[in-house]
N, C-alpha and C positions, 0 to 999 in steps of 0.2 A: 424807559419802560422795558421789564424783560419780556420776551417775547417765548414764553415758558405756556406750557398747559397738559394737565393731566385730563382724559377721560378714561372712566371706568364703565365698561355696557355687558350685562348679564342676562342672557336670553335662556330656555329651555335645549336650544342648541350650540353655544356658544358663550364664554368666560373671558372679558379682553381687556388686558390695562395697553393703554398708552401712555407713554408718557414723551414731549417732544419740546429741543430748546433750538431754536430756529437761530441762536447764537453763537454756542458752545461750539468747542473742537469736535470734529465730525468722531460718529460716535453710531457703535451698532450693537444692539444685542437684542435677537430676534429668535422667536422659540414658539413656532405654530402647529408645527407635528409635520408640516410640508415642506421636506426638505428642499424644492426646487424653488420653491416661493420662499422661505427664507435667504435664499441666496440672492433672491431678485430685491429683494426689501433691505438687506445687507448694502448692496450695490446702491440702490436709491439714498438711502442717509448718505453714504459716503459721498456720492457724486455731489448730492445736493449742498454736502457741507454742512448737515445739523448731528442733532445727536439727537438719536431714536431709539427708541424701549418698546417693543411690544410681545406680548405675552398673552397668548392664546391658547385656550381650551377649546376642543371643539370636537363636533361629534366625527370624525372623524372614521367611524364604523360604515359611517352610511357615504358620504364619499368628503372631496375636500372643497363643495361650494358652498357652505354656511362659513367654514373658516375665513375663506380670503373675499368673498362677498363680507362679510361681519368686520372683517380688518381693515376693508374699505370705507366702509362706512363709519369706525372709530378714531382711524388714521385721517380721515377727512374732517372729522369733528374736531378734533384735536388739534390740526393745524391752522383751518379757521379759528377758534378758539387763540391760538397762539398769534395772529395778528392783530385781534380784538379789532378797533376801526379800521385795519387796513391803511392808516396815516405814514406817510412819508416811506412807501413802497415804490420802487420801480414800476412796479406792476405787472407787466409786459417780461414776456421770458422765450427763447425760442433757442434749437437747439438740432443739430444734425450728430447723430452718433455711428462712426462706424463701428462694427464688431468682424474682424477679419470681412468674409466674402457677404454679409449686411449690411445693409443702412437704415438706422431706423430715425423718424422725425417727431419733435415735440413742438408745441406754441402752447403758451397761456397767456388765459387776460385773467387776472385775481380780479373780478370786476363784482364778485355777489350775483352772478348772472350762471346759475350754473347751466353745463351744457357738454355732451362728449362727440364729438366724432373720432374714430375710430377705423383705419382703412388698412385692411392686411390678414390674409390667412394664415395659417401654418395648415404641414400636411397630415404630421401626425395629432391624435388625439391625448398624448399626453408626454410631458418633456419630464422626466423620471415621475413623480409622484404628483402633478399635477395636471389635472387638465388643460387642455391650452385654451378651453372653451370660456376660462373663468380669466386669462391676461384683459381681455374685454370688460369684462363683469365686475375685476379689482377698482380699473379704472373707471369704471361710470360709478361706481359707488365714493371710490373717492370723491369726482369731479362735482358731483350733486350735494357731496354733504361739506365738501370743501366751500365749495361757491364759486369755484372756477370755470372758464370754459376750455375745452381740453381739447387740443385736437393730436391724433397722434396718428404716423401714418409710416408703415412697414413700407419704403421705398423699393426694396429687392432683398433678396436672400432664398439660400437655399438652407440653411440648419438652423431648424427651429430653435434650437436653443441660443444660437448667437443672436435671432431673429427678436426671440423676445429681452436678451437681454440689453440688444440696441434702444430696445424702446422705452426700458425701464432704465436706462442712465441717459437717453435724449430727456425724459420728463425729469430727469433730475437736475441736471443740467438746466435744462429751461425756468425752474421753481427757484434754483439757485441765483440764476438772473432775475427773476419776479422780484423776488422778496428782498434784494439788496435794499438796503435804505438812499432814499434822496439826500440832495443838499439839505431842501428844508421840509419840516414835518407834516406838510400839505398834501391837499390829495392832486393824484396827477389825471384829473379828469376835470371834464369843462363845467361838467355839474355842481362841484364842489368838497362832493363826494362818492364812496364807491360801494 
């Protein structure tokens, strides 16, 4: 089964193709109008080992939290979508990244149970063109429409940008380990399914 899926979502603030193969050679082409957040999204495909397409329009006038809250919520649809049953996944992914004088940490359970925790500030209010208000906001929008439960937790650091970018290659890293395939095409929970 390819593990492929496209979502398309058109809002009055917001224009977003996804496109994601949870297979292919790792792969990025990213284009939100937020340059700091394309490089965090850039970073995530590649760590995680997929090949990602996303392609946003967004109101961008008024500031950039419709964009990457919107990107979360299509990037999460779309990955869902790309596991279809969730059969013969690892599930389970977890994940410590340093970034020079950062450490930032991931865990998932692909379990259909969505849920985020999230533990870590930053000092300034914005890491070039983004708010750092919205690294929280990407991921619960993910985490919710994904169906994952997400826990991600800025251990130390002092520069915001190394800060968030540990935590945006920990959760790739972790998703990279989630989503490997089993031996056999079963689910790896005691229920039968996930």
């Amino acid at each position: 089964m390819e593990r492929i899926a496209e979502v398309l979502r058109k809002t009055r603030e917001t224009d977003i193709k996804v496109e994601i193969n949870l297979d292919a050679k790792p792969y990025a082409k990213i284009e939100t109008g937020v340059g700091f957040f394309d490089h965090m999204l850039t970073a995530f495909a590649i760590h995680s080992g997929i090949s990602l397409e996303v392609l946003c329009k967004g109101d961008l006038e008024v500031d950039c939290h419709h964009t990457i809250e919107d990107v979360g919520i299509v990037l999460g649809q779309a990955f869902a979508k790309s596991l279809g049953s969730k059969s013969g996944i690892s599930r389970y992914g977890n994940s410590y990244i340093p970034m020079d004088e950062a450490l930032g940490f991931c865990a998932i359970d692909i379990s259909g149970r969505p849920f985020l925790v999230f533990d870590g500030e930053f000092k300034a209010d914005k890491i070039g063109d983004m708010s750092t208000q919205m690294v929280e906001e990407f991921f619960r929008a993910f985490a919710f429409n994904a169906g994952v439960t997400l826990h991600i937790n800025m251990m130390y650091g002092k520069n915001d940008h190394h800060k968030a970018e540990a935590i945006f290659k920990a959760a790739a890293h972790a998703i990279k380990m989630a989503i490997t395939p089993l031996e056999d095409d079963g689910f790896l929970s005691t229920k039968g399914v996930l």
